[in-house]
C-alpha positions, -999 to 999 in steps of 0.1 A, spaced: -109 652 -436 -117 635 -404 -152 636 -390 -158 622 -355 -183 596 -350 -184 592 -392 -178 551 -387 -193 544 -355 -215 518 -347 -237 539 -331 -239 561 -364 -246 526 -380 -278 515 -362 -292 554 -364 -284 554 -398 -302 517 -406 -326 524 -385 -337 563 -396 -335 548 -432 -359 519 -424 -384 542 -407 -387 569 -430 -389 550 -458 -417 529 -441 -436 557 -431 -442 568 -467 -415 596 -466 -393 611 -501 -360 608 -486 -328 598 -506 -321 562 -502 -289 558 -523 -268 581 -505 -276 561 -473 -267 536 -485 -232 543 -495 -229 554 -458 -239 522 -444 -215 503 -465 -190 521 -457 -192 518 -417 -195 482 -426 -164 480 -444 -147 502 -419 -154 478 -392 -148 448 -417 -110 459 -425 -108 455 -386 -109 419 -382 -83 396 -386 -98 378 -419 -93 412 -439 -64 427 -418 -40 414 -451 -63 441 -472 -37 468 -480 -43 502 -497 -10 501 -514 -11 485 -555 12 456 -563 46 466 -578 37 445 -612 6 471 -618 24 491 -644 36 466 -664 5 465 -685 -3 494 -706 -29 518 -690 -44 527 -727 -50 487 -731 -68 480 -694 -85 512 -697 -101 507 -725 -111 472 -727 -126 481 -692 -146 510 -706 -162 488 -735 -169 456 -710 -188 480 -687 -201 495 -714 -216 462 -726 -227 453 -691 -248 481 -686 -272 474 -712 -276 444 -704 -280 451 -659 -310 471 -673 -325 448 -695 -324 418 -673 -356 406 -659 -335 405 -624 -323 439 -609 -287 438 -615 -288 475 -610 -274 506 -628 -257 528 -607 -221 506 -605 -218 501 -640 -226 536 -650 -201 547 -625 -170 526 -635 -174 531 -671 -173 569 -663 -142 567 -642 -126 543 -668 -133 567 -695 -118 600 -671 -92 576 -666 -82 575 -701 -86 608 -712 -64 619 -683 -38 594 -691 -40 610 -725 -37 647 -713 -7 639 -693 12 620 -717 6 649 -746 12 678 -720 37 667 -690 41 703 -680 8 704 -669 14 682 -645 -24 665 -651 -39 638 -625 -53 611 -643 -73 601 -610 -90 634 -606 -104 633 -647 -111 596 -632 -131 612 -604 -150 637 -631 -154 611 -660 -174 586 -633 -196 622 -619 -205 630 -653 -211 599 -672 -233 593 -640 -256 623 -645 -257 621 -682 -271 587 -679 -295 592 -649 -301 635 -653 -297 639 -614 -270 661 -598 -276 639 -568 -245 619 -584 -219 644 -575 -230 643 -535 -230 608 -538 -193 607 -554 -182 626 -525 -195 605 -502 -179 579 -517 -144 594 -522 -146 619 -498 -126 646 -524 -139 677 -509 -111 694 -528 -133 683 -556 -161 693 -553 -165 724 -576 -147 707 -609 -172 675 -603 -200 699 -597 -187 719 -632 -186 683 -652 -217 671 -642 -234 701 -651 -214 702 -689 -224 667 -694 -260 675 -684 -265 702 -705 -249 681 -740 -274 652 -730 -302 672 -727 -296 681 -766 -300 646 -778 -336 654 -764 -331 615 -749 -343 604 -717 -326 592 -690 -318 552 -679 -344 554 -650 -377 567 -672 -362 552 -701 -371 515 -675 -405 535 -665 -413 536 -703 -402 501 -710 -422 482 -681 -455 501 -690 -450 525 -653 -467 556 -655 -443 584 -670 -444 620 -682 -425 631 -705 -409 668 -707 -436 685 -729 -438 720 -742 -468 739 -737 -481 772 -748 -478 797 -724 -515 802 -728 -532 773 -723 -544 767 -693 -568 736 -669 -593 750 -681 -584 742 -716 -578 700 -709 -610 696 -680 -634 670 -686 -666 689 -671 -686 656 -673 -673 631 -645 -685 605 -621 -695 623 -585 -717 614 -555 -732 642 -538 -739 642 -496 -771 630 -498 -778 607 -525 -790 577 -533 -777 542 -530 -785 533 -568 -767 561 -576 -736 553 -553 -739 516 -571 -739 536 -604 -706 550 -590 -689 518 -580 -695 500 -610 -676 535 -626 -646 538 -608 -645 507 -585 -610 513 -574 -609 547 -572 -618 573 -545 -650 589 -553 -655 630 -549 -685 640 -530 -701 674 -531 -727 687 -512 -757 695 -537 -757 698 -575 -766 733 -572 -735 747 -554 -714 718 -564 -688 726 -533 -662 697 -527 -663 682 -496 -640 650 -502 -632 621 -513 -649 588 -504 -632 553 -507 -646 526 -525 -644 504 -499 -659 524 -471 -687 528 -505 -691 490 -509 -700 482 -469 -724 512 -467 -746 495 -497 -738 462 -477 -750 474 -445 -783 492 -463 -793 461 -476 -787 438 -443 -807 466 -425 -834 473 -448 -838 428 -458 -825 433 -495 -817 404 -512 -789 405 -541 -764 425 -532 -739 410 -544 -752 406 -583 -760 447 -579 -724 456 -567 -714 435 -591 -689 409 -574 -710 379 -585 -726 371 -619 -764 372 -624 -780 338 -629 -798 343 -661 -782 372 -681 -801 391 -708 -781 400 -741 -780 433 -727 -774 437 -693 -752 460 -663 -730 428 -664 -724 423 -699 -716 461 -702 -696 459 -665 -677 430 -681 -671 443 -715 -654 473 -697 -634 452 -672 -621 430 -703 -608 461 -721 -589 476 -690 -577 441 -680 -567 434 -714 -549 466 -721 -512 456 -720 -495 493 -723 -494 494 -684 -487 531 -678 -517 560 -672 -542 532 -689 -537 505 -665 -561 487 -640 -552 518 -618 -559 545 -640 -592 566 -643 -582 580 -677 -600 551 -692 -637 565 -677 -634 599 -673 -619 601 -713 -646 582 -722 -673 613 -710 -665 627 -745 -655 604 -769 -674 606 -800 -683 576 -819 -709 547 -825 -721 531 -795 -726 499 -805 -723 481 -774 -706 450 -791 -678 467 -799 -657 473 -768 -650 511 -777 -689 516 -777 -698 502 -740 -676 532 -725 -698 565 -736 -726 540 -728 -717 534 -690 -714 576 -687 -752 577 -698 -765 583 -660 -803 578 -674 -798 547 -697 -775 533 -668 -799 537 -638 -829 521 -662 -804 493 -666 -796 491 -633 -829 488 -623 -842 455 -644 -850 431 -626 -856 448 -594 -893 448 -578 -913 476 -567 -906 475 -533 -871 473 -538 -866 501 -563 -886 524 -542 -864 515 -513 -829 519 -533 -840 554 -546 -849 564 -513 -825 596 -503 -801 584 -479 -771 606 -463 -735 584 -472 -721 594 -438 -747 579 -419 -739 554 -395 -703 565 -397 -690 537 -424 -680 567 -448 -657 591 -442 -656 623 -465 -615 627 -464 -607 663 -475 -590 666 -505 -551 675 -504 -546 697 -532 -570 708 -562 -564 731 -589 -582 760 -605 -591 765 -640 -566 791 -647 -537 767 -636 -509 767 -665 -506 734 -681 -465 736 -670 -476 737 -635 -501 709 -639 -472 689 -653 -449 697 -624 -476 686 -603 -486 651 -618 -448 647 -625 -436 648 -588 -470 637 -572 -470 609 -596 -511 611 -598 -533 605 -628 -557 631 -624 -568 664 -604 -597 677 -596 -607 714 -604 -624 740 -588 -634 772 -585 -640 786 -552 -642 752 -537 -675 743 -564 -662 715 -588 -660 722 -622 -645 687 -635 -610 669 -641 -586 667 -656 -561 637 -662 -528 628 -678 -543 618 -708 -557 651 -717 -522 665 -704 -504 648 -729 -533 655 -755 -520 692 -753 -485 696 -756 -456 691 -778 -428 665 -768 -398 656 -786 -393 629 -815 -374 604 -787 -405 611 -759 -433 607 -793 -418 573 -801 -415 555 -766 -453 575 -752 -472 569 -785 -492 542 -766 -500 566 -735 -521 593 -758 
């Protein structure tokens, strides 16, 4: 098949150039079949110059007197070998070459095997070479991507339909082993967050996982209660509603945008200590109990959490699980000091040691968060209702890749709920129990 304009230079720079700006732009566009492309215009233009001009398609004549069975073989069990150890290397060595030429090795043999038992059939060891590297590649990775990608590479149109047929066959018999696949088998292993396939009852719904208690910021507010906020989620976005009474969602408010609207408020209105209250720099005389003794008691246990994945420095699960967690609170024991920071009462008395008169008055003043324009309420870009199914709030988290949702009903906020409480609620199998154990 000849397609014009398939190795031009022009194609080249389109092609390198489409790939660079898509992906920066933030876009979910394929990447590995691009990249096939690309090498292949360069190695198109490469055989064109006089250094490679000796390459030639043709085999030597001395290729057959090895057996087939012998190279075959030994070349299945090297790659074999190789590709546990390209994914367990510290340096990617990557994944998708390995897989591939240990598929087509094993094709390879099976159809030297079928033509040798049955001549008459007249069997092309290539073309079970062609299916043996398609299907080996999607059992191993669980995307049909891999027969596009073999096409592109081998450009067997004429195969298409028996790669198509293999890779589904060898699909379906992985999927029994209930195992999962190279690239969230790596997503497990480096602490990255991962869902597993969980089963659900048909049933249960958001409404069954929400956490009804979680850390907000209404329109008008004020700023000790937007420091209350920081020192809960002081990465996150924050919502915002309009009143506690109607509880509507307007947005979401960054924590930045959060931290220079208490900075300006205190350079307008003369407040000293700013820092110490947003807490970025340690008090000089610290009580036993203090907002910085609980704020660092909490920072140690995210910072020292080591399982990576939905409890990382990046998740939320680790405050917004914490609105119900039953249990002593003895704030010396770093369990305790998380259902103490959700206490909005005890907190804000806290908060509020050391301060004077004048400046408690002036930090409980009501203020409005987008004055002076440092805050911008961003609308959020997808919430869910209550009578969501849990299997859709998977497939959302899954390809969204977020930690938690808000939910609503008819645009008032009713809570959240995260991947924590997702997992919390379904069955997985014995393979996904073992490796997420440290997730739930």
């Amino acid at each position: 098949m000849y397609l014009p304009g398939y190795f031009d230079f022009s194609t080249f720079l389109a092609k390198v150039a489409g790939l660079v700006c898509s992906v920066g732009a933030g876009l979910i566009v394929g990447t590995e079949g691009a990249y096939v492309h690309i090498m292949s215009i360069v190695t198109h233009h490469l055989l064109k110059t006089p250094m490679f001009e000796g390459f030639k398609g043709e085999l030597p004549s001395t290729w057959q007197e090895v057996s087939n069975y012998y190279t075959l073989s030994v070349m299945a069990a090297v790659y074999m070998f190789l590709l546990p150890l390209c994914i367990t290397l510290k340096i990617p060595t990557g994944i998708w070459v390995p897989t591939f030429i240990a598929g087509a090795a094993i094709g390879r043999m099976f159809g030297e095997i079928i033509a040798t038992l049955f001549p008459r059939l007249n069997a092309l060891p290539g073309a079970y070479a062609l299916a043996g590297a398609a299907a080996y590649g999607t059992a191993a990775t669980r995307a049909i991507s891999v027969v596009v990608i073999t096409l592109e590479i081998t450009a067997a149109m004429s195969m298409i339909l028996p790669l198509f047929c293999a890779s589904l066959a060898a699909m379906a018999v992985s999927n029994l082993f209930k195992e999962k696949s190279v690239y969230d088998t790596l997503l497990v292993v480096n602490g990255m967050p991962f869902l597993p396939l969980i089963d659900f009852e048909s049933t249960k719904t958001a409404g069954d996982i929400v956490e009804v208690c979680l850390v907000y910021l209404t329109k008008r507010t004020t700023i000790s209660r937007v420091l209350l906020a920081l020192q809960r989620l002081p990465h996150h976005e924050i919502p915002v509603v309009d009143d506690e009474t109607t509880m509507v969602l307007l947005g979401v408010v960054s924590g930045s945008q959060l931290r220079r609207f208490v900075r300006s408020y205190y350079e307008v209105h003369r407040i000293r200590g700013v820092d110490e209250d947003l807490g970025e720099k340690a008090q000089k005389e610290e009580p036993l109990l203090s907002w910085a003794t609980i704020k660092d008691k909490l920072t140690f246990k995210v910072l020292t959490d080591n399982t990576g994945g939905f409890h990382g420095l990046n998740s939320v699960d680790i405050t917004y699980n914490a609105l119900t967690t039953q249990g002593p609170h003895n704030i010396d024991h770093v369990e305790g000091a998380v259902p103490f920071l959700m206490d909005d009462e005890k907190m804000l008395r806290l908060l509020n040691e050391g301060w004077d008169a004048a400046k408690t008055a002036k930090l409980n003043e009501i203020v409005k968060i987008t004055e002076g324009r440092i805050c911008t309420i961003r609308p959020m870009a997808m919430t869910i209702s209550s009578n969501t199914p849990l299997d859709d709030l998977h497939m959302i988290f899954t390809m969204l890749r977020c930690d938690h949702c808000f939910v609503c009903d008819h645009g008032a906020l009713e809570g959240v709920v995260t991947t924590k409480g997702l997992l919390r609620s379904g069955k997985y199998s014995t393979a996904a129990s073992e490796l997420s154990v440290r997730y739930v």
